[in-house]
C-alpha positions in Angstrom: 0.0 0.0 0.0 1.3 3.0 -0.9 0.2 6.4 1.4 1.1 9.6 -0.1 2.0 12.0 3.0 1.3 15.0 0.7 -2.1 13.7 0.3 -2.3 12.4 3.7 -1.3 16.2 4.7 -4.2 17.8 2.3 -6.6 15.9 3.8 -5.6 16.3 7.4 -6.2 20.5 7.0 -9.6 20.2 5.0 -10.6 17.4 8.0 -9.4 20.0 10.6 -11.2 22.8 8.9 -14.5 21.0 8.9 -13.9 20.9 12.4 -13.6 24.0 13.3 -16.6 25.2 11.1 -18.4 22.4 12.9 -17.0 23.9 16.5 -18.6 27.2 15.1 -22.0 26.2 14.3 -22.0 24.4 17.7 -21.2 27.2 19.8 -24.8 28.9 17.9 -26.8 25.8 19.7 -29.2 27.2 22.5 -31.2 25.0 24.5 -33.6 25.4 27.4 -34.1 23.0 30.0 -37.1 23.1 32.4 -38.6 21.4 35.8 -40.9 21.6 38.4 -43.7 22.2 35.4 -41.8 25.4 34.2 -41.3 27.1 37.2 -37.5 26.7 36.5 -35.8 27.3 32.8 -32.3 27.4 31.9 -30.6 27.8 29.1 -27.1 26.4 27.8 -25.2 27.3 24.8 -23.6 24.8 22.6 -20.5 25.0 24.9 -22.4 24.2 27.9 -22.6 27.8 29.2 -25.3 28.5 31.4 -26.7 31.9 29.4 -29.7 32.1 32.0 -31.7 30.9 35.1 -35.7 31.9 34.8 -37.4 31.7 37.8 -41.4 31.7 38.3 -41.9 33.7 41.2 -43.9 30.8 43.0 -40.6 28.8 42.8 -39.2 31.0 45.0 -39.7 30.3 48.6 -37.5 31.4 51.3 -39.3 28.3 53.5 -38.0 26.1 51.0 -35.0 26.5 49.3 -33.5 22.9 49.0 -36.5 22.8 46.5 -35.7 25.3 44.7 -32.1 24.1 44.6 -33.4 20.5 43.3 -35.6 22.5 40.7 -32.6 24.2 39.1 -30.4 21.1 39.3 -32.9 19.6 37.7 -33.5 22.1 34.6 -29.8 22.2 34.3 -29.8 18.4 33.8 -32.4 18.7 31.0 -31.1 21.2 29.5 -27.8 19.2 29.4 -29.8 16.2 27.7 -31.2 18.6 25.1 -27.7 19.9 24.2 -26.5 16.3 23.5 -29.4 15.3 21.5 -29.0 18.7 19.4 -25.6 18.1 18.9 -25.8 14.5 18.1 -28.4 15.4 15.1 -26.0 18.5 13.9 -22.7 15.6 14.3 -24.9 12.8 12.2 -22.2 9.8 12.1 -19.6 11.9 13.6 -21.6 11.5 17.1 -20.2 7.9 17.3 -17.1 9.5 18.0 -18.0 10.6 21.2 -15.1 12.2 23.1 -13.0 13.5 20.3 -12.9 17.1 20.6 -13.7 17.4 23.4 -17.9 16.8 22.9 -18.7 15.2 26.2 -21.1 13.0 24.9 
């Protein structure tokens, strides 16, 4: 078999520039994540940036603040689910590569 390492080399740069434009449109991902019926939202950007915490008012009850505490934990998680199921469908067969990158699928 003979491998051409100017070819090899070619293919390397347009593999790593598909990459990056890939990296790119990821970072544009938004997702919101809810619990507790809505009464907590957060949002996440494609590099797992928390961008916002919305909080219903009734959430919010000095009595009971481990509650409110689980609610967010909660939204976060979905949210987290929602990232990886946004960026598995933008990856297609790349997703099986889970881990490269630095996607923490």
């Amino acid at each position: 078999m003979n491998l051409n390492p100017f070819e090899i080399m070619k293919n390397a740069k347009n593999i790593q520039e598909q990459l990056e434009n890939l990296q790119s449109e990821l970072k544009q991902i938004t997702v919101e994540g809810a619990s507790g019926g809505g009464l907590v939202k957060v949002k996440l950007d494609g590099n797992f940036t928390l961008l916002e915490i919305l909080l219903d008012p009734i959430a919010v009850d000095n009595r009971d603040v481990p509650m409110l505490q689980d609610l967010i934990r909660s939204a976060h998680a979905d949210a987290i689910e929602k990232l990886k199921e946004a960026m598995k469908e933008k990856l297609g067969p790349l997703a099986s590569m889970a881990g490269i990158g630095g996607l923490p699928f």
